[in-house]
N, C-alpha and C positions, 0 to 999 in steps of 0.2 A: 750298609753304605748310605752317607747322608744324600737322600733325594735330590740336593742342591747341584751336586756334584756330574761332571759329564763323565760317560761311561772310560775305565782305561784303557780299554782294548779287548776285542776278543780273543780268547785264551783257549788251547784245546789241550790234547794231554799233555802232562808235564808242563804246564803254562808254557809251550811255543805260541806266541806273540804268531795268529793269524788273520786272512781279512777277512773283512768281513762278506757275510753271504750275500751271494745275490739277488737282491731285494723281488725280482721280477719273479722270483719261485715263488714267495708268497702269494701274489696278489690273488692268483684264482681263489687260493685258500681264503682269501680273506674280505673278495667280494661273494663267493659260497656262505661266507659267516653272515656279515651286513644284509646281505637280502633275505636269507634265511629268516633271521631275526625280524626282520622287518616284514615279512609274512608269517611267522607264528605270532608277533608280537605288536599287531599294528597300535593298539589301546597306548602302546608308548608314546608313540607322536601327538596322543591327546597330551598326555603326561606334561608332553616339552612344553606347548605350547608356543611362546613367541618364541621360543629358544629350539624349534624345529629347523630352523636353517641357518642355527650357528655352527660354528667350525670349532673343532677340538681338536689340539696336539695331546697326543696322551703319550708319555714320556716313560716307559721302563729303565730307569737308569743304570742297570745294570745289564742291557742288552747293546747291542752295534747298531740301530735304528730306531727310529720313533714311529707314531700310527698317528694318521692324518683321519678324523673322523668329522663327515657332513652326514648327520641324521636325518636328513630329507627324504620324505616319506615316498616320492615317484623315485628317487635315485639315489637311494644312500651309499653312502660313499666310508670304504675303510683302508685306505694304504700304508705299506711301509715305507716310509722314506728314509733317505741317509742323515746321519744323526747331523749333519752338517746343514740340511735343507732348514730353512728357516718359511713354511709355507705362512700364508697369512691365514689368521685366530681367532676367535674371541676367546678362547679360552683355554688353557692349559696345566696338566695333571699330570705331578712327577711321582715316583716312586719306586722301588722295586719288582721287576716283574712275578712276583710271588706276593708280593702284598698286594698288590693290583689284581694279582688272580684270584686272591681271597678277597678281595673288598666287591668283586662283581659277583663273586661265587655266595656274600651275604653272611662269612666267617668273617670279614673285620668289618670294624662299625671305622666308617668313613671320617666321622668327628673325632673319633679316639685319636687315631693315624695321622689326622692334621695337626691334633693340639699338642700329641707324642712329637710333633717333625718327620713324623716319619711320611707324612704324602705333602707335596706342596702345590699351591694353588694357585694362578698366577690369571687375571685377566677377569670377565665377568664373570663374579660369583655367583649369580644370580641362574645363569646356564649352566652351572657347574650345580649348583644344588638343584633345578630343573632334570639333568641328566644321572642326577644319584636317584632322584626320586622316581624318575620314572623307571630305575630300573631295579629300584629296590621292590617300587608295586607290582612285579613281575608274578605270576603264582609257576613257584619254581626258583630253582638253579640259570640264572639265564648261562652258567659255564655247564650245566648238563646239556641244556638245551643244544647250546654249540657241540657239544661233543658228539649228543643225540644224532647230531645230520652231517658226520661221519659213522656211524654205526661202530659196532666193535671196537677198530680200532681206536676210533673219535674216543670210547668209554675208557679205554687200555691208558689211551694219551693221558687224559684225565684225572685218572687214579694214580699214573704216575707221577705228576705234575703237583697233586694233590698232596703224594705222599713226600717229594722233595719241600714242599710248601711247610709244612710238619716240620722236617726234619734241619728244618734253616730258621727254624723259629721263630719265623714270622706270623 
């Protein structure tokens, strides 16, 4: 799927055309991940620098929502919002949610993906190459790390996640 493109709908077996989930199941999951992160991994907000309290829409195109990210180091902030929210940016990162998993997981090269079309890039690029960078200096998987602080299953999720990522050819 071209990056460009807005998601067609979410689909369940037999492609029955359903709606999409309810965004508020996330959030604990994903203020769990953001702070997480942000206490194993404070050296990143050195990383950002002036680009610590910009705002990223980060776009899976093939999912029914977007993720609203403020890397601010007292309150960082990770939401799912409805693919229709338009929140205010500095910057935003489309792609596939498996190429996105592999580009933070440190399996795709972030330049490759952009000059392929396969990620697109939209707003300051300068906080966008700030936010690759600081999470490519990571020592580590920052998606093991996440998966780390679910235990087990967090690992299970992962591998599976991993081995769909494989198997889509991304």
């Amino acid at each position: 799927m071209n990056p460009g493109h807005t998601h067609p709908g979410w689909r369940g077996a037999g492609g029955i055309a359903l709606p999409p989930p309810p965004l508020f199941l996330l959030q604990p999951l994903l203020s769990r991940i953001v702070r997480g992160i942000a206490r194993r991994h404070p050296e990143m907000f050195a990383r950002l620098g002036a680009h610590r309290s910009s705002r990223f829409v980060i776009d899976p195109v093939d999912l029914p929502f977007i993720l609203y990210l403020h890397p601010d180091r007292e309150r960082p902030e990770l939401r799912a919002l409805p693919r229709r929210a338009r929140p205010a940016h500095d910057a935003r990162i489309a792609s596939t949610f498996f190429q996105l998993l592999r580009m933070i997981d440190g399996k795709e090269d972030g330049d490759a993906m952009f000059f392929s079309r396969g990620l697109i890039v939209s707003g300051d690029t300068e906080a966008i190459v700030s936010l690759r960078n600081a999470i490519d200096d990571i020592d580590g998987s920052l998606a093991a790390t996440t998966a780390n602080m679910f235990g087990a299953p967090g690992r299970i999720a992962l591998k599976m996640l991993s081995r769909g990522a494989r198997r889509k050819g991304t």
